[in-house]
N, CA, C and O of each residue as an XYZ file, in Angstrom:
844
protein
N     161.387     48.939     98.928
C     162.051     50.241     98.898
C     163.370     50.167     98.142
O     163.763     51.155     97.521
N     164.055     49.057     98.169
C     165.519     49.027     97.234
C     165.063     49.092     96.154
O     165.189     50.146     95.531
N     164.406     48.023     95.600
C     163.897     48.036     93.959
C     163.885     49.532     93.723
O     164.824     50.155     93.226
N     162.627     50.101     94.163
C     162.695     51.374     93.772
C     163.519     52.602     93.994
O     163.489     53.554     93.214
N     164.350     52.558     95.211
C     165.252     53.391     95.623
C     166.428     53.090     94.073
O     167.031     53.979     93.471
N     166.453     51.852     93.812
C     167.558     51.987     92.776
C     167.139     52.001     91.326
O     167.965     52.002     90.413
N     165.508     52.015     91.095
C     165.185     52.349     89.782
C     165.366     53.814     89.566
O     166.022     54.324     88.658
N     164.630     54.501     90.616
C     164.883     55.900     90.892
C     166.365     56.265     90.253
O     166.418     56.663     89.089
N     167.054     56.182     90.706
C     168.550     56.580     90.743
C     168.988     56.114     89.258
O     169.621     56.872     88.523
N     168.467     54.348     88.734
C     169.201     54.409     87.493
C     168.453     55.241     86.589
O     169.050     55.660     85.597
N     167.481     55.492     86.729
C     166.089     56.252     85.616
C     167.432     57.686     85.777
O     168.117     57.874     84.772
N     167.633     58.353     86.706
C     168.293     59.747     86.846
C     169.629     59.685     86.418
O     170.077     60.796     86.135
N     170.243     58.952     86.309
C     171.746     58.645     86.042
C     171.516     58.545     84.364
O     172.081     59.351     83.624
N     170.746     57.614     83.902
C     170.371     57.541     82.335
C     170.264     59.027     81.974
O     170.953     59.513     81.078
N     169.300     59.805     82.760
C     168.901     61.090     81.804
C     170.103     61.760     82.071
O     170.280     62.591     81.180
N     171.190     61.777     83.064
C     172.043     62.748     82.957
C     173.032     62.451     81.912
O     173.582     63.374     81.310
N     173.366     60.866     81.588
C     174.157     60.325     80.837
C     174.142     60.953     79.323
O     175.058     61.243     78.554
N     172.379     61.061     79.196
C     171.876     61.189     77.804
C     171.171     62.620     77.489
O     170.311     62.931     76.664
N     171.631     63.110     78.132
C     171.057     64.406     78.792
C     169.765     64.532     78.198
O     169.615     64.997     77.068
N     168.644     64.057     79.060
C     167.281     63.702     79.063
C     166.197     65.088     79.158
O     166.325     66.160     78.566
N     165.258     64.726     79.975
C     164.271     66.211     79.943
C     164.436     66.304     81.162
O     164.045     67.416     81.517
N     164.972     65.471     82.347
C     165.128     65.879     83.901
C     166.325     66.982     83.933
O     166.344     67.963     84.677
N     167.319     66.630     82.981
C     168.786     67.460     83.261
C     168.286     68.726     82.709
O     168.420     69.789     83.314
N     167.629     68.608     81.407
C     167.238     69.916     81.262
C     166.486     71.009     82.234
O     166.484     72.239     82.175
N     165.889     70.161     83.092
C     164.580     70.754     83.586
C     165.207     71.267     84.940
O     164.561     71.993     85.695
N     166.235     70.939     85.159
C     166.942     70.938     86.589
C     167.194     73.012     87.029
O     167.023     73.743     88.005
N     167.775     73.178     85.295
C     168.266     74.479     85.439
C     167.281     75.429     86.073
O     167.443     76.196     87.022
N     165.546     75.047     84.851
C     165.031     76.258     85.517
C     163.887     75.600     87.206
O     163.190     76.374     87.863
N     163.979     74.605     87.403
C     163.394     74.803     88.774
C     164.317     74.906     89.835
O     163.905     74.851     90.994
N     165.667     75.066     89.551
C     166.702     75.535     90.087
C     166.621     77.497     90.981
O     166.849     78.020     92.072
N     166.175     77.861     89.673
C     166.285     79.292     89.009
C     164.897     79.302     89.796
O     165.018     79.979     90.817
N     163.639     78.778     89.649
C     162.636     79.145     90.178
C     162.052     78.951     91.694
O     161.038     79.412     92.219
N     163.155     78.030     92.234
C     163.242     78.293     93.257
C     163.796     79.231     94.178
O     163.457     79.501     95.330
N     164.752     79.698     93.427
C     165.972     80.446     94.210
C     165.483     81.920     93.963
O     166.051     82.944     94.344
N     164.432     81.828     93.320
C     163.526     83.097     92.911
C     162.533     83.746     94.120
O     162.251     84.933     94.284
N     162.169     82.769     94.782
C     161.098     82.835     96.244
C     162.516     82.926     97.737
O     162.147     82.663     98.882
N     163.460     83.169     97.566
C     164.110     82.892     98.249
C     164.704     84.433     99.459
O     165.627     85.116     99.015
N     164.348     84.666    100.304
C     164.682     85.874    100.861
C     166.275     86.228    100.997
O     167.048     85.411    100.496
N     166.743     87.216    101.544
C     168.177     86.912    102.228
C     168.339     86.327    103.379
O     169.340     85.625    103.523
N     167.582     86.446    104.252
C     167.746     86.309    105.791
C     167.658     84.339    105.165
O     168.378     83.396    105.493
N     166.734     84.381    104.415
C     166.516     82.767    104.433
C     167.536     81.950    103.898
O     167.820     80.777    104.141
N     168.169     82.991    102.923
C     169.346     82.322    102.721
C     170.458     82.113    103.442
O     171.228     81.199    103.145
N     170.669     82.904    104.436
C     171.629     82.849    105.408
C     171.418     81.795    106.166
O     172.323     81.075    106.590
N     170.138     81.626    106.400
C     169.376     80.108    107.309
C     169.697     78.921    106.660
O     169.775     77.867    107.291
N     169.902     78.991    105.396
C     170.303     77.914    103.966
C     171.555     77.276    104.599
O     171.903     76.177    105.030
N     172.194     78.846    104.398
C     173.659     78.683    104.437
C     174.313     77.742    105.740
O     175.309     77.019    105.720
N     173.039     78.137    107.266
C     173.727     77.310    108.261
C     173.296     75.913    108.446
O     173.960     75.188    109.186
N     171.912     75.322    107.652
C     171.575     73.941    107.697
C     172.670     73.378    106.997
O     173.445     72.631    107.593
N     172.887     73.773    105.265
C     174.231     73.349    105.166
C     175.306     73.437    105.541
O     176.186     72.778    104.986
N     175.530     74.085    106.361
C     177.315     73.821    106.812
C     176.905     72.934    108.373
O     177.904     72.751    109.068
N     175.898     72.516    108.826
C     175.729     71.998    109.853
C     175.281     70.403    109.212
O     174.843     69.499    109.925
N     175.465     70.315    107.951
C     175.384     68.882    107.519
C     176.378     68.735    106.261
O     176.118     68.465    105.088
N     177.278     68.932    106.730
C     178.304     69.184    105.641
C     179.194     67.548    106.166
O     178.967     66.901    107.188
N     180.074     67.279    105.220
C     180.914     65.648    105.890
C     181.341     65.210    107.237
O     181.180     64.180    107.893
N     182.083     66.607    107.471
C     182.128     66.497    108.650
C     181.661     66.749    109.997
O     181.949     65.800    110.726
N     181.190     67.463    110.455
C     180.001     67.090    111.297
C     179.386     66.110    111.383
O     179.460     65.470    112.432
N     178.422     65.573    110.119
C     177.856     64.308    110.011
C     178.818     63.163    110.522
O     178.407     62.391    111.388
N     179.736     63.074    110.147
C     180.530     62.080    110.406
C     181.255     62.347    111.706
O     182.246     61.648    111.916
N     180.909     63.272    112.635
C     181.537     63.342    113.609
C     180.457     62.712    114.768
O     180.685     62.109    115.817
N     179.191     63.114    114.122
C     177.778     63.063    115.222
C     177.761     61.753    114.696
O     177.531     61.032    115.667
N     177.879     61.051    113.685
C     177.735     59.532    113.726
C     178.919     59.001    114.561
O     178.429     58.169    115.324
N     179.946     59.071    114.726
C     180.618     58.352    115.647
C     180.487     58.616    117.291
O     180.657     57.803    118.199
N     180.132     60.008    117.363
C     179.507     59.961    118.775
C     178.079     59.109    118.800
O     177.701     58.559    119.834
N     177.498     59.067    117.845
C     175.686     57.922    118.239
C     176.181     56.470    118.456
O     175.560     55.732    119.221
N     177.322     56.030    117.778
C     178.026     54.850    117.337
C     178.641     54.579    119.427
O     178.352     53.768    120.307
N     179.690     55.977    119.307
C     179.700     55.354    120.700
C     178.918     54.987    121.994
O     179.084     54.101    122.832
N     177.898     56.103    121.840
C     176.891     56.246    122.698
C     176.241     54.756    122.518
O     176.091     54.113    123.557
N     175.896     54.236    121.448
C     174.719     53.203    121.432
C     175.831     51.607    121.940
O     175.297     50.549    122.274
N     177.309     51.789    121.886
C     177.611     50.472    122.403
C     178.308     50.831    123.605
O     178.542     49.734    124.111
N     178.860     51.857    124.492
C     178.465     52.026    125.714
C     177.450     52.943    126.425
O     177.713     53.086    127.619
N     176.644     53.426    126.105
C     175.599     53.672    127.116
C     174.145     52.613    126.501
O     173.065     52.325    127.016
N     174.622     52.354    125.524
C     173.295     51.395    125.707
C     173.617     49.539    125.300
O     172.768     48.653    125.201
N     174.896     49.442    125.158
C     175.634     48.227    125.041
C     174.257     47.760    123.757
O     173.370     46.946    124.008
N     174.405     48.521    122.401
C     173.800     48.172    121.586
C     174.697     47.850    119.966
O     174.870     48.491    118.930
N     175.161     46.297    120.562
C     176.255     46.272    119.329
C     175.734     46.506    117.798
O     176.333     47.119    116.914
N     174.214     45.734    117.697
C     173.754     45.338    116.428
C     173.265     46.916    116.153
O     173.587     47.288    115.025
N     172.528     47.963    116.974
C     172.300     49.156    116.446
C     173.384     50.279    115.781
O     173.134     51.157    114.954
N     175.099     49.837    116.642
C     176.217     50.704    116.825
C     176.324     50.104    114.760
O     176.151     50.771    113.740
N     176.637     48.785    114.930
C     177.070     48.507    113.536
C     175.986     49.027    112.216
O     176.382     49.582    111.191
N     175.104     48.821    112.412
C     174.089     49.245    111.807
C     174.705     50.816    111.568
O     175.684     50.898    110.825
N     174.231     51.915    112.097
C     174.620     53.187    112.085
C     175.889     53.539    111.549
O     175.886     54.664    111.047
N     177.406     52.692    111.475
C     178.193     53.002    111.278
C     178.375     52.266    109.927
O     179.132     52.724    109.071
N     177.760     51.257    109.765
C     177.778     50.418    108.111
C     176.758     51.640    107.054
O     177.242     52.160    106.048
N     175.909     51.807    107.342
C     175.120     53.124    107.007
C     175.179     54.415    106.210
O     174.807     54.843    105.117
N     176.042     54.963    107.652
C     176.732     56.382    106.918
C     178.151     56.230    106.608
O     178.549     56.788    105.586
N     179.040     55.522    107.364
C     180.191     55.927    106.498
C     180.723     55.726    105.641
O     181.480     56.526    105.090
N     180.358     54.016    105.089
C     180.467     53.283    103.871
C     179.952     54.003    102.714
O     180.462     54.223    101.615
N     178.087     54.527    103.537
C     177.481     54.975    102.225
C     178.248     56.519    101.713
O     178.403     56.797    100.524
N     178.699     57.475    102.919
C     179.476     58.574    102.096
C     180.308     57.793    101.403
O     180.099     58.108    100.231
N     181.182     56.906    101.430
C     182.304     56.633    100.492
C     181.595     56.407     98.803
O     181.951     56.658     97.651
N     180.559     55.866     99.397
C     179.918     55.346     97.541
C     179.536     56.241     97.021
O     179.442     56.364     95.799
N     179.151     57.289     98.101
C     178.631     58.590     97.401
C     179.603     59.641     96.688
O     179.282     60.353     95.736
N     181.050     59.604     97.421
C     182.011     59.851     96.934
C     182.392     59.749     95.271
O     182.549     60.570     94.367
N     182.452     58.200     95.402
C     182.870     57.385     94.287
C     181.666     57.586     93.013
O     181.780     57.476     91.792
N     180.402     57.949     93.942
C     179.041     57.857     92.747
C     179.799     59.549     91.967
O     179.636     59.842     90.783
N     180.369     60.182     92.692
C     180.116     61.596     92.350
C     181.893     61.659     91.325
O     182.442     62.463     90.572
N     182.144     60.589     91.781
C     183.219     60.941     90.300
C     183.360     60.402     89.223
O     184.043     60.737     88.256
N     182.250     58.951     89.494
C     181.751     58.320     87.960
C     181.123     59.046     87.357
O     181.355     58.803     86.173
N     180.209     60.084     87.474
C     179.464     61.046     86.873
C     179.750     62.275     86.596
O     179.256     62.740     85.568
N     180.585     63.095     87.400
C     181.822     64.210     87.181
C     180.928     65.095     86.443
O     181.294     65.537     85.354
N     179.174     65.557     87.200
C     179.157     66.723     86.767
C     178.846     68.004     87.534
O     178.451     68.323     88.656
N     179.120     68.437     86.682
C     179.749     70.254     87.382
C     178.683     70.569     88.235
O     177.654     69.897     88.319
N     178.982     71.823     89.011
C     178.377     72.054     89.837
C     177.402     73.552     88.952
O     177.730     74.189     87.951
N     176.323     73.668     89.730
C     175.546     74.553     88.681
C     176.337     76.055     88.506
O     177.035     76.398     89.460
N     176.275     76.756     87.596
C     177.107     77.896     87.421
C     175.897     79.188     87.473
O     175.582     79.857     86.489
N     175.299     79.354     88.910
C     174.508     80.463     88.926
C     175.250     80.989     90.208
O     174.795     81.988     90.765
N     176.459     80.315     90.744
C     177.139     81.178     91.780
C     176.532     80.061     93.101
O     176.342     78.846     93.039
N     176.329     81.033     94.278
C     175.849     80.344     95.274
C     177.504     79.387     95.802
O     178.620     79.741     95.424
N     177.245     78.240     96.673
C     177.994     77.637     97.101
C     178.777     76.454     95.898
O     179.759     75.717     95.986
N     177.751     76.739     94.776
C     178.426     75.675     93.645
C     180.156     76.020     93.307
O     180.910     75.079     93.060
N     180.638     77.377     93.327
C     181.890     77.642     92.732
C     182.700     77.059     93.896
O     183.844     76.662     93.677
N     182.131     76.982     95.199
C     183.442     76.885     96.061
C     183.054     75.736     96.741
O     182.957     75.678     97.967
N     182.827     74.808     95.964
C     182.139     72.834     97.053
C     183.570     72.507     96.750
O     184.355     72.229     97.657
N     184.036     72.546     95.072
C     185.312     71.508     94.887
C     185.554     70.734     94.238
O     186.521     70.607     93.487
N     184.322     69.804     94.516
C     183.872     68.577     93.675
C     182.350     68.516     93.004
O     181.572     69.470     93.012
N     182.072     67.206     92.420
C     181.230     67.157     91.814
C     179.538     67.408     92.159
O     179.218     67.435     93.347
N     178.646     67.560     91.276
C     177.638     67.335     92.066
C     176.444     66.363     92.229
O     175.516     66.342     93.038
N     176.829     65.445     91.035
C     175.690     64.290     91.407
C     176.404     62.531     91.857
O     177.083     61.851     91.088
N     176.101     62.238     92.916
C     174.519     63.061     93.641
C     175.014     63.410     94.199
O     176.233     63.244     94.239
N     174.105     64.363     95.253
C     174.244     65.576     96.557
C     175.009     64.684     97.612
O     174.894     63.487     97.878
N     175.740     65.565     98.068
C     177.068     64.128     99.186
C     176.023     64.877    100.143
O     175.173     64.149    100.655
N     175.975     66.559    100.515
C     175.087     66.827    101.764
C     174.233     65.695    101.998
O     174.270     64.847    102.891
N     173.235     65.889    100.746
C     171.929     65.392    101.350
C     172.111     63.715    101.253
O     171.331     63.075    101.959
N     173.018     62.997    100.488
C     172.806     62.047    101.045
C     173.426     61.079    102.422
O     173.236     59.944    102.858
N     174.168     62.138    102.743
C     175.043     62.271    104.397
C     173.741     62.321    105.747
O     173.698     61.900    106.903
N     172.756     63.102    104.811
C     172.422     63.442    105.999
C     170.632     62.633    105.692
O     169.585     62.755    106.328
N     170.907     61.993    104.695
C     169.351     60.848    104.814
C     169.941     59.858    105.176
O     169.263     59.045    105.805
N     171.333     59.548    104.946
C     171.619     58.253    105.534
C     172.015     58.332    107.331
O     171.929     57.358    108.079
N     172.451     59.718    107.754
C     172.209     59.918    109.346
C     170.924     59.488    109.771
O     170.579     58.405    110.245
N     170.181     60.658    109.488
C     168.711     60.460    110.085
C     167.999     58.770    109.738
O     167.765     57.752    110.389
N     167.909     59.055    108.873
C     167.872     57.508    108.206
C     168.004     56.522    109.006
O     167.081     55.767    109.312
N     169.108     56.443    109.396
C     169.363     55.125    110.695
C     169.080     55.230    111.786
O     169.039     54.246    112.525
N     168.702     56.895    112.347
C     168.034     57.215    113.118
C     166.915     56.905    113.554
O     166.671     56.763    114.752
N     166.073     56.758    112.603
C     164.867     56.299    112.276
C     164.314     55.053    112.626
O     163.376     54.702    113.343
N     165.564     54.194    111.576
C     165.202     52.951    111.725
C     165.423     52.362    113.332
O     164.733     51.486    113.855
N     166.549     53.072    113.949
C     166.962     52.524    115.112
C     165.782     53.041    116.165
O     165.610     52.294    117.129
N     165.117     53.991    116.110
C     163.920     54.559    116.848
C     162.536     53.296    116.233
O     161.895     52.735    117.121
N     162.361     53.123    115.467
C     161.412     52.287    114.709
C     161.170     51.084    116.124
O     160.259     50.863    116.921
N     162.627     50.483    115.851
C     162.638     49.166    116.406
C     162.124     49.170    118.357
O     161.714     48.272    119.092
N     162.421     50.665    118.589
C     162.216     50.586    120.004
C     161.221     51.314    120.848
O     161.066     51.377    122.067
N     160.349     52.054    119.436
C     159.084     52.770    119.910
C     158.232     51.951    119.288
O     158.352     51.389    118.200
N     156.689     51.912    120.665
C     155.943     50.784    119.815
C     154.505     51.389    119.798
O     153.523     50.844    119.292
N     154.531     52.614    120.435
C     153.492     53.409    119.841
C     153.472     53.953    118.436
O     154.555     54.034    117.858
N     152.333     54.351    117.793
C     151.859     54.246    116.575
C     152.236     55.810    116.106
O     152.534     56.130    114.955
N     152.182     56.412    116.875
C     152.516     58.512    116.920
C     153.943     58.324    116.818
O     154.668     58.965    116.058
N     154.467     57.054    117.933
C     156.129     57.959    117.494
C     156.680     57.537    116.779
O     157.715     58.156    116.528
N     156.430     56.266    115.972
C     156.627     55.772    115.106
C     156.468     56.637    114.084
O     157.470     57.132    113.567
N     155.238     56.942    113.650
C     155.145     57.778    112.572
C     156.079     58.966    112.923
O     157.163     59.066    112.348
N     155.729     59.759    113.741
C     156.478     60.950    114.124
C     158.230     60.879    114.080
O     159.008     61.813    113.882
N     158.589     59.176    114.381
C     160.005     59.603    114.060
C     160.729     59.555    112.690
O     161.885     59.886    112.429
N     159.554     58.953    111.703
C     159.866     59.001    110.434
C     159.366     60.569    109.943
O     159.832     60.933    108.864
N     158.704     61.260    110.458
C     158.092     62.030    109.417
C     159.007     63.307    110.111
O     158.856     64.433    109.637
N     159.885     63.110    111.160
C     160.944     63.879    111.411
C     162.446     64.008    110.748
O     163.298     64.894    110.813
N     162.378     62.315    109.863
C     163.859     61.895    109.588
C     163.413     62.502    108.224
O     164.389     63.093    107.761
N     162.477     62.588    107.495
C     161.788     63.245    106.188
C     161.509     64.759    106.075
O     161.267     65.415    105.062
N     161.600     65.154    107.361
C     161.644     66.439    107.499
C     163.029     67.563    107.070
O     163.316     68.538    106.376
N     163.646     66.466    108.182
C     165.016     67.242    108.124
C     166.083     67.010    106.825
O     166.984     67.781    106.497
N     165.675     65.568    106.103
C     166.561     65.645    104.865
C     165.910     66.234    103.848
O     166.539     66.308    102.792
N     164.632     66.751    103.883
C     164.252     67.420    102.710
C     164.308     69.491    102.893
O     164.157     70.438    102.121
N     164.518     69.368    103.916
C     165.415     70.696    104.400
C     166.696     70.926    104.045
O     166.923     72.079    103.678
N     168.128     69.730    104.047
C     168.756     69.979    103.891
C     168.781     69.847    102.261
O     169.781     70.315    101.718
N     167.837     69.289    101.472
C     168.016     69.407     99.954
C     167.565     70.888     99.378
O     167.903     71.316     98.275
N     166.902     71.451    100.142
C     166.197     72.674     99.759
C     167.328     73.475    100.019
O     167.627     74.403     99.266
N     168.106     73.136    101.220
C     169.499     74.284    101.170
C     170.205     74.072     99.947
O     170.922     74.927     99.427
N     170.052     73.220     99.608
C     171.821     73.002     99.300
C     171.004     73.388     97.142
O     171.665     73.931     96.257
N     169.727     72.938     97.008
C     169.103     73.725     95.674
C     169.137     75.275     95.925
O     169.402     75.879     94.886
N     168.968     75.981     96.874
C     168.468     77.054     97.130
C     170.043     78.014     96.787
O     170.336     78.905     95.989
N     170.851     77.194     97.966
C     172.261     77.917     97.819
C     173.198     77.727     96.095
O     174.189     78.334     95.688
N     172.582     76.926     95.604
C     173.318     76.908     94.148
C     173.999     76.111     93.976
O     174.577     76.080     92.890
N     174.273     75.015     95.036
C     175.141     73.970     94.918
C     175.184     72.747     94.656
O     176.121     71.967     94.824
N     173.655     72.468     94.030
C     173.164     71.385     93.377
C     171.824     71.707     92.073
O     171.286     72.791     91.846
N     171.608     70.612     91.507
C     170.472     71.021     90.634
C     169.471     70.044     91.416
O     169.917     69.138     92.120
N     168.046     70.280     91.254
C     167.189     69.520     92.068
C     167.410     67.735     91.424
O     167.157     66.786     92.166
N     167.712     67.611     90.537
C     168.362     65.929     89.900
C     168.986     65.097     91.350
O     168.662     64.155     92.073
N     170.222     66.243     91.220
C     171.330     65.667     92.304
C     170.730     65.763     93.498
O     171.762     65.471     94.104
N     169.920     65.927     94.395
C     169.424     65.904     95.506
C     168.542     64.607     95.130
O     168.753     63.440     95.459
N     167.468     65.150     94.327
C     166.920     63.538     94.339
C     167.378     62.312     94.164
O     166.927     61.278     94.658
N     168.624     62.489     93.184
C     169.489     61.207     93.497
C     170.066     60.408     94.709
O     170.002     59.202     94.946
N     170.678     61.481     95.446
C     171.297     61.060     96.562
C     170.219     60.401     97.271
O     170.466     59.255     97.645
N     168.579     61.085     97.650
C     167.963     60.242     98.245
C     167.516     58.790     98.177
O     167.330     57.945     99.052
N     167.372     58.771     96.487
C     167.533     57.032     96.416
C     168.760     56.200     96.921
O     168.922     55.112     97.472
N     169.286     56.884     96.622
C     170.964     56.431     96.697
C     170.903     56.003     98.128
O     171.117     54.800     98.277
N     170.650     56.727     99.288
C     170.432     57.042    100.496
C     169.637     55.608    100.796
O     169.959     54.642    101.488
N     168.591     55.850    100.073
C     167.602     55.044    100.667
C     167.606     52.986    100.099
O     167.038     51.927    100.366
N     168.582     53.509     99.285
C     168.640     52.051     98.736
C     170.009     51.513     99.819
O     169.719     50.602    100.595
N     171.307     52.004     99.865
C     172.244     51.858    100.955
C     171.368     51.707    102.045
O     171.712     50.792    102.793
N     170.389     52.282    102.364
C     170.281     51.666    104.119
C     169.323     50.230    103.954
O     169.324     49.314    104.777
N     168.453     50.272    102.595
C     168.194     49.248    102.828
C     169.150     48.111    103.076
O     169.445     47.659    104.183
N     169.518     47.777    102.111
C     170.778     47.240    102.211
C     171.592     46.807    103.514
O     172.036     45.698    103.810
N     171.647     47.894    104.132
C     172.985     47.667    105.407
C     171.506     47.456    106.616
O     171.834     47.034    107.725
N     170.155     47.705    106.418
C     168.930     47.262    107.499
C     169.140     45.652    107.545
O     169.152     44.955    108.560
N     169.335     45.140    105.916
C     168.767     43.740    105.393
C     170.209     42.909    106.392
O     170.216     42.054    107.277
N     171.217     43.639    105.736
C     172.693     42.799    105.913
C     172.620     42.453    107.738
O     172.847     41.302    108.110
N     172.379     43.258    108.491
C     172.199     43.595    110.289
C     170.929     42.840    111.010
O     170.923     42.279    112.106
N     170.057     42.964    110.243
C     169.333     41.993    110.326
C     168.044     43.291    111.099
O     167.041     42.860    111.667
N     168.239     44.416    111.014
C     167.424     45.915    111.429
C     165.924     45.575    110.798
O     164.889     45.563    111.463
N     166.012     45.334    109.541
C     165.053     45.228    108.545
C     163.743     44.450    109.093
O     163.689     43.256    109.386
N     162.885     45.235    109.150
C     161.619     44.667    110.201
C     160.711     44.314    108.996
O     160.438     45.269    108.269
N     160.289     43.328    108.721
C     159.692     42.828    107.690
C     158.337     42.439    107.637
O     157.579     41.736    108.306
N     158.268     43.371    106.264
C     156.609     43.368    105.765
C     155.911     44.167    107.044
O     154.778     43.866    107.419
N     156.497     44.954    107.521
C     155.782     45.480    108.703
C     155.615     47.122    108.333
O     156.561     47.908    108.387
N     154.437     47.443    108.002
C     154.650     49.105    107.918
C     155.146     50.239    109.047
O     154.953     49.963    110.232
N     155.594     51.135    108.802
C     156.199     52.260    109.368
C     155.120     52.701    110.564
O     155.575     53.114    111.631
N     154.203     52.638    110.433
C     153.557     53.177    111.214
C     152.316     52.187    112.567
O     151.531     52.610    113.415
N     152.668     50.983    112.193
C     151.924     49.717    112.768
C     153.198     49.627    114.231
O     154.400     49.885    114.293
N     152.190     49.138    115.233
C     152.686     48.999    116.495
C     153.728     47.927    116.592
O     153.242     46.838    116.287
N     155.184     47.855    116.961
C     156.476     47.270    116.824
C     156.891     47.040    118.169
O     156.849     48.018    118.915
N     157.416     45.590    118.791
C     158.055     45.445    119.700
C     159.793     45.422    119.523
O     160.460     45.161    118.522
N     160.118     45.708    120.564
C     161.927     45.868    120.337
C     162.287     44.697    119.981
O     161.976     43.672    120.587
N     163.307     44.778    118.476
C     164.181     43.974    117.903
C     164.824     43.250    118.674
O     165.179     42.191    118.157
N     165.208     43.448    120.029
C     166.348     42.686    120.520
C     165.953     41.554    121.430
O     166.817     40.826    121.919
């Protein structure tokens, strides 16, 4: 998943560099999405994103952080979760001002974010939440349903919050897909470093607890 989480990302970073056929292509499935889009649904847009916006995320990760090393005296899960998301917003930060590009100009939430937009800080805030969510559920469900079920929940909800945040105008579909590699290559990473990383073992095969 790293290999490719970070081919992904350099393949997308090249075309924006060189402005490729993805950057081009961004505008109109931008436009053609936001075309199927109701009002009421946009208002629904409007509250997934502001309910995964920096802060929040980063508020509900330090409450999981506390919760998991006193109510469940789970040091290696607490570090895990907190190496995760808050490090990875910072890179995401830093990814979004090596690249310094604009936010789309069809209105929506793009005029008033601030900063840049690739990659998506929402969405990759909130694949690297769930994300560790995931993995930390992985290690301690050893049925085969919730296993799957708690991944295909953590896939649920970050591809919701990318659809807000394309829908509302405040990204091009590029920058969302970026962040998810981005996302997904950082947790590998901080799974491998913690020692989370359950190996050669698929997502959905029966798992006894890590600890």
């Amino acid at each position: 998943m790293l290999a490719l989480s970070v081919a992904v990302f350099a393949a997308l970073a090249l075309d924006l560099v060189l402005g490729g056929p993805v950057s081009s292509f961004d505008r109109a499935a931008s436009d053609w999405l936001r075309g199927f889009v109701a009002p009421a649904t946009m208002r629904a847009m409007a509250l997934v994103s502001a309910l995964h916006a920096p802060r929040p995320i980063i508020g509900t990760t330090l409450a999981l952080v506390a919760l998991l090393l006193i109510g469940r005296r789970d040091r290696r899960g607490a570090v895990f979760v907190l190496l995760s998301v808050i490090p990875g917003a910072v890179l995401n930060a830093l990814l979004k001002r090596a690249f310094e590009r604009p936010r789309p100009d069809f209105g929506g939430l793009g005029h008033a974010a601030g900063d840049f937009a690739f990659p998506s800080g929402h969405v990759a805030n909130s694949a690297l939440f769930y994300g560790s969510i995931a993995v930390l559920l992985l290690h301690h469900f050893d049925r085969r349903a919730a296993r799957c079920g708690a991944v295909a929940v953590a896939v649920a909800l970050v591809v919701l919050v990318g659809v807000s945040r394309i829908v509302l105008g405040a990204h091009y579909p590029g920058d969302v897909i970026a962040a998810l590699a981005e996302a997904l290559a950082w947790l590998a990473l901080c799974a491998m470093a913690t020692g989370m990383a359950r190996r050669s073992q698929p997502v959905c095969r029966r798992a006894g607890d890590y600890r």
